[in-house]
C-alpha positions in Angstrom: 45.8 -53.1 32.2 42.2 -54.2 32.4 39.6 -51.6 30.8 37.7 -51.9 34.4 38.2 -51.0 38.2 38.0 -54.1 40.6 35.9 -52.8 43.5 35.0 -53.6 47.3 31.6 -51.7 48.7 30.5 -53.1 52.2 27.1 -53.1 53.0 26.6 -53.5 49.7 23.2 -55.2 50.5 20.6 -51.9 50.9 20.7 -48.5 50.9 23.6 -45.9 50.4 25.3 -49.3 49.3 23.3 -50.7 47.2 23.0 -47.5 45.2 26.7 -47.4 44.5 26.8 -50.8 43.7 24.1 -49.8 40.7 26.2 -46.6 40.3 30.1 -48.4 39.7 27.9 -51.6 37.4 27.0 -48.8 35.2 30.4 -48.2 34.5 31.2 -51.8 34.2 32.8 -52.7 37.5 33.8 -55.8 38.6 32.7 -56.1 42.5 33.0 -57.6 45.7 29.6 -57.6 47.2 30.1 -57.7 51.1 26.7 -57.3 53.9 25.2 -59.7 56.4 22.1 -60.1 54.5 22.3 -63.1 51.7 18.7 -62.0 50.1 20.0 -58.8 49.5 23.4 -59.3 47.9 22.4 -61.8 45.7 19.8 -59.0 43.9 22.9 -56.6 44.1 24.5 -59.0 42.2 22.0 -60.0 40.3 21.9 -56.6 39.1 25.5 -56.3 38.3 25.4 -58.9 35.8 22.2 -57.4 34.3 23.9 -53.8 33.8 27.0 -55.3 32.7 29.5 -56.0 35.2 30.9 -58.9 37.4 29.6 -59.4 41.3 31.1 -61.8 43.7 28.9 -62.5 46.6 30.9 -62.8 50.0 28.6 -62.4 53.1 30.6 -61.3 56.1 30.2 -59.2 59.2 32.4 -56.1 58.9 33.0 -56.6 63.1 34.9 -58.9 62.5 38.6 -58.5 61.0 39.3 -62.2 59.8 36.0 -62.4 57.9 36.9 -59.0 55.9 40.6 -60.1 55.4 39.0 -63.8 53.9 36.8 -61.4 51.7 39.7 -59.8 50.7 41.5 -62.3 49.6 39.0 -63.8 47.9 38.2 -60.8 46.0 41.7 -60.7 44.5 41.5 -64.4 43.7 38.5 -64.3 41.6 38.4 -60.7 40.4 41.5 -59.1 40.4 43.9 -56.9 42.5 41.8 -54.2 44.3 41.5 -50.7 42.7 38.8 -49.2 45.3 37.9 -50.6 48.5 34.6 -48.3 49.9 34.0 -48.7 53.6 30.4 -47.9 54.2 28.7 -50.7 56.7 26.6 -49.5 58.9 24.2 -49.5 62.0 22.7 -47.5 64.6 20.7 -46.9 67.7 17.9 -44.1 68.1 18.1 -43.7 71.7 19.0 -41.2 74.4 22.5 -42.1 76.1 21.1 -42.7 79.5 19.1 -45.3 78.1 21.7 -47.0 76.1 23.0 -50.6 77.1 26.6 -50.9 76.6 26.1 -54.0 74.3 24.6 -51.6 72.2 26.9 -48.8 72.3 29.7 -51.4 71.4 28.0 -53.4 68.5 27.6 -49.5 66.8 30.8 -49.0 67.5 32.1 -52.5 66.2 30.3 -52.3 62.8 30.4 -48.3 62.0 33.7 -47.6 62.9 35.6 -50.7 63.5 34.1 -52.0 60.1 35.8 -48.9 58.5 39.1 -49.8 60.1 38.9 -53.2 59.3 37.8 -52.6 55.8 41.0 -50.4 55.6 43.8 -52.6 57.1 42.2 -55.2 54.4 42.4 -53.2 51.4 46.0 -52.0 52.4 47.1 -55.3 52.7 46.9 -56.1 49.1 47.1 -52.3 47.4 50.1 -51.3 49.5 52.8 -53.8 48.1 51.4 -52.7 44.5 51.7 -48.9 45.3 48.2 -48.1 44.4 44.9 -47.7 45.0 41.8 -45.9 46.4 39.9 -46.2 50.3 36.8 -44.1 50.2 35.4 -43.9 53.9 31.6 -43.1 54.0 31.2 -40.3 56.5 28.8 -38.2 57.2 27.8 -34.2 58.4 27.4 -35.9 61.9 31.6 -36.6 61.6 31.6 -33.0 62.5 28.3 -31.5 63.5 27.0 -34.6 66.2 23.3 -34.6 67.0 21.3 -36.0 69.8 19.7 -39.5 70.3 22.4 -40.6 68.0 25.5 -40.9 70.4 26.9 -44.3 69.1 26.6 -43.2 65.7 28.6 -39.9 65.8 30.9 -40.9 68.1 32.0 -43.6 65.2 32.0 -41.2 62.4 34.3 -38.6 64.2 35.8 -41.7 64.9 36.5 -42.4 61.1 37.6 -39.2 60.1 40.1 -39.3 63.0 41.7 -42.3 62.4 41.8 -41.4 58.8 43.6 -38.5 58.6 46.2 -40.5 60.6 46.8 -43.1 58.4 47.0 -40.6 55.3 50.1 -39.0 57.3 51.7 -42.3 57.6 51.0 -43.3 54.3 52.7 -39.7 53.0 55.4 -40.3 55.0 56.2 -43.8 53.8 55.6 -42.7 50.4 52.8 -44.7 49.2 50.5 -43.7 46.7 47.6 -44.8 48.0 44.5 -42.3 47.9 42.6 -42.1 51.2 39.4 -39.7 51.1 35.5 -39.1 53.0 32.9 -38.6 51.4 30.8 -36.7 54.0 26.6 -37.4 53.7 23.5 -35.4 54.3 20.2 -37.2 55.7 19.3 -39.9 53.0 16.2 -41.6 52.1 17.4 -45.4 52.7 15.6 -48.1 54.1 17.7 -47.8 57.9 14.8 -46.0 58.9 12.9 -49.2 58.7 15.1 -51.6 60.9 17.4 -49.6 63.0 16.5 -50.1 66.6 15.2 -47.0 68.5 13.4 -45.9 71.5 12.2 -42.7 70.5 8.0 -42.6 71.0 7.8 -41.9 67.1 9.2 -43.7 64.3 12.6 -42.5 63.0 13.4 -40.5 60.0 16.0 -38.7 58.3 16.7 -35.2 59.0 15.1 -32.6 56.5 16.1 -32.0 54.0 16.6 -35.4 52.5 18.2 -36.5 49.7 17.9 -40.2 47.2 20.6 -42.3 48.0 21.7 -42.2 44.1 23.0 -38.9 45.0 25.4 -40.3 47.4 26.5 -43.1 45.1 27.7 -40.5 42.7 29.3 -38.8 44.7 31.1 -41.9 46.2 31.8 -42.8 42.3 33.3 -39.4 41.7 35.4 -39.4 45.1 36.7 -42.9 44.1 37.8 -41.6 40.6 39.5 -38.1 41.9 42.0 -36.8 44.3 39.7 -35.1 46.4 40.9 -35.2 50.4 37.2 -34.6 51.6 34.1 -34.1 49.6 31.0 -32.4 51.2 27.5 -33.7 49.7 25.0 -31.3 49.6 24.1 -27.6 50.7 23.0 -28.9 54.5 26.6 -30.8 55.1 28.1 -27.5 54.4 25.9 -25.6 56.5 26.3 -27.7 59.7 30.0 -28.6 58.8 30.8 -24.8 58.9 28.1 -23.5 61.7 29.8 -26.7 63.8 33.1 -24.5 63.8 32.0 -21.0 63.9 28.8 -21.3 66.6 28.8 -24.6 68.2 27.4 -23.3 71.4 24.4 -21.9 69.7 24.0 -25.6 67.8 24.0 -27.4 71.1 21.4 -25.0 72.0 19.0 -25.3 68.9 19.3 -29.2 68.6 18.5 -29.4 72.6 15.2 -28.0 71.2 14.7 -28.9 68.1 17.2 -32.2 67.5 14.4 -34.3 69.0 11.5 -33.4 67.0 13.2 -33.3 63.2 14.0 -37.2 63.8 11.1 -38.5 64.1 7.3 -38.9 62.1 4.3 -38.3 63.8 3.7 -42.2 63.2 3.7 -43.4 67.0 6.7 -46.5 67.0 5.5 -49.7 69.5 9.1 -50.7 69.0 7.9 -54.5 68.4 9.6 -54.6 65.0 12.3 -56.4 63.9 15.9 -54.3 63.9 19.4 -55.5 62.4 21.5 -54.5 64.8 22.8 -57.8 65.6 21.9 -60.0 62.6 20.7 -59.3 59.1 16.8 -58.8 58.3 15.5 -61.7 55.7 14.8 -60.1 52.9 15.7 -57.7 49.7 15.3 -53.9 51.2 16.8 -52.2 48.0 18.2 -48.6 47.9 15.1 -46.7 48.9 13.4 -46.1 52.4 9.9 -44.9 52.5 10.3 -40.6 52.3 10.7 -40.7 48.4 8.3 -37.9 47.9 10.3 -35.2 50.4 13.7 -36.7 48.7 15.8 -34.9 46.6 17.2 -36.5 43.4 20.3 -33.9 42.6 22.6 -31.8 44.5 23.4 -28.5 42.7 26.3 -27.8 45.6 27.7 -31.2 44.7 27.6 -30.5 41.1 29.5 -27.3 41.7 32.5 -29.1 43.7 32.7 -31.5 41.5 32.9 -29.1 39.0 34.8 -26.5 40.5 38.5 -26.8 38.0 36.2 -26.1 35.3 34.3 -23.4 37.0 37.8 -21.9 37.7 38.8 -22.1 34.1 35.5 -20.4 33.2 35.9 -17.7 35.7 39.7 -17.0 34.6 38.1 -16.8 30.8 35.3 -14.7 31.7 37.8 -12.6 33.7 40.1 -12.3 30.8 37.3 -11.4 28.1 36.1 -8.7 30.0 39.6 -7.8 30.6 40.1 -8.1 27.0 37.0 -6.0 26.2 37.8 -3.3 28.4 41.4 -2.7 26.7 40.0 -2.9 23.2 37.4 -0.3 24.4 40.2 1.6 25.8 42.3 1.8 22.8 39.2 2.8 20.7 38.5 5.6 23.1 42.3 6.5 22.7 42.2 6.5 19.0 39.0 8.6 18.3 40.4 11.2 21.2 43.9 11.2 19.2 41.5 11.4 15.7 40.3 14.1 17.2 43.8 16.2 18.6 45.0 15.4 15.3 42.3 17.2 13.1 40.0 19.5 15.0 42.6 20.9 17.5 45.0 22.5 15.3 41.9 24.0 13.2 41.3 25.6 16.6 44.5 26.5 17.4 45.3 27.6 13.7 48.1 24.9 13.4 48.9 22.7 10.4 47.3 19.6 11.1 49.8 16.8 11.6 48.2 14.2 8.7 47.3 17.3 6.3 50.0 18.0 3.7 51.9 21.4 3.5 51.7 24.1 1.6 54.6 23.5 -0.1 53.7 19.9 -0.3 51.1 21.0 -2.2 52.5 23.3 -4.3 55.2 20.2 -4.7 51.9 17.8 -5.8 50.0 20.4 -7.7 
């Protein structure tokens, strides 16, 4: 068996991707670099190589099935048999529905969630005959809690989740031991925010609070190495996960007045840039967007999940010392009161004491 995991990460060109690319090369992965933009994978790759591992370059549109099966394929040629295939391709539009143009609707809808089932029927091609392997889907808060001017994009991560959970029935029932899990994101500071098309009158940004995208790539990393069905990331994809079940009316409500407002800058947007929603942007965009000072580098919730056996195993040994401490005191408090009974009482009382000899024990002694 070789010593390290064989690995697929679309959109492995910038952002959330890129940052688990860095992540899995740390631990000496060999990987299958797929994204639309050359520029870009070639510096993923080149820093692969640099921190140890293997990259193989394969530019391909997640849209569109046949060019992920090829990648597939060619993966397994030149690296090895597939041990994690992480669907996390991406694109978006910041727009209000009504002004949405079907085209546009469908192309988020192509990449984000079609990608992910593409990705999927790929990787189980090749891991299902061997009986093994590992799909992380990249989801998000907005799987559950959707948000507006985003319609495209939540609609395809419920999308993901649904479809999802369906295939991990099937694969139960057929009894293949494949592990399917989500890794559900809070708002990340990526460089999306710097290409995605929108309409909004102000440039787009994440939702506070924001977190570094290396947050996400360990958490993708631990989620690829762990049975876990779900895995929430971060104290705000709790919050709205949980408030989207219990008070969804009163969500609708507050993100009618305030959803508008916390996605965008007070930088007015002439919408004259470039976007990528149909073809790459030239160029290397990295992991980082520009809202690295309000970002977040850790996550103590994800910490605690991630660490929640041995928090269980601390709690049961904290519960069983003070357990433990509480009888010993017990038994001490029993044994002075019995000290006591024994020797003081029957002074009282006028009674032999039980420990103090006879008389005739004495005289017996004497």
């Amino acid at each position: 068996m070789p010593s390290h995991n064989v690995v697929v990460i679309t959109g492995a060109s910038a952002g959330i991707g890129r940052a688990t690319v860095r992540e899995f090369a740390k631990h000496g992965a060999h990987i299958g670099l797929l994204a639309r933009g050359a520029l870009g994978l070639e510096a993923a790759r080149e820093e692969v190589e640099r921190l140890g591992g293997r990259a193989l370059v394969i530019p391909a549109d997640v849209s569109n099935y046949d060019q992920v099966e090829s990648a597939a394929g060619e993966v397994e040629r030149k690296l090895g048999p597939i041990d994690i295939w992480i669907n996390n391709a991406m694109v978006s539009v910041f727009s209000r529905f009504g002004q949405m143009q079907a085209a546009e609707f469908r192309r988020v809808t192509e990449v984000t969630y079609l990608g992910a089932v593409h990705g999927t029927m790929a990787a189980l091609r090749f891991m299902a005959p061997r009986n093994r392997g590992t799909i992380v889907q990249v989801g998000s808060a907005l799987a559950y809690r959707s948000i507006p001017l985003q319609s495209a994009y939540c609609g395809a991560k419920h999308a993901i989740r649904g479809f999802t959970d369906s295939i991990r029935s099937e694969l139960l029932h057929d009894g293949i031991d494949i592990h399917l899990t989500t890794v559900h994101l809070p708002a990340l500071n990526t460089p999306q925010f710097e290409w995605v098309k929108s309409r909004l009158p102000c440039k787009p940004q994440p939702v506070p609070p924001i977190f570094q995208p290396e947050v996400a790539a360990r958490a993708i990393y631990w989620a690829a190495h762990h049975r876990r069905r779900e895995l929430y990331v971060g104290f705000p994809t709790v919050k709205a996960i949980v408030a989207g079940k219990i008070i969804p009316g009163y969500l609708d409500r507050y993100l009618a007045e305030h959803g508008y407002q916390v996605q965008q800058t007070d930088e007015p947007d002439d919408h004259n840039g470039p976007h990528n929603l149909w073809n790459a942007l030239p160029g290397d965009f990295g992991a980082h967007g520009r809202f690295g000072r309000q970002s977040r580098r850790r996550s103590w919730q994800l910490w605690l999940t991630t660490h929640r056996a041995w928090l269980g195993s601390a709690a049961i040994g904290a519960a069983a010392a003070a357990i433990g401490a509480y009888t010993i005191r017990r038994w001490s408090s029993t044994q002075s009161s019995s000290g006591l009974v024994r020797t003081v009482l029957p002074r009282v009382l006028k009674w032999p004491a039980r420990d103090a000899p006879s008389a005739s024990s004495k005289r017996e002694t004497g």
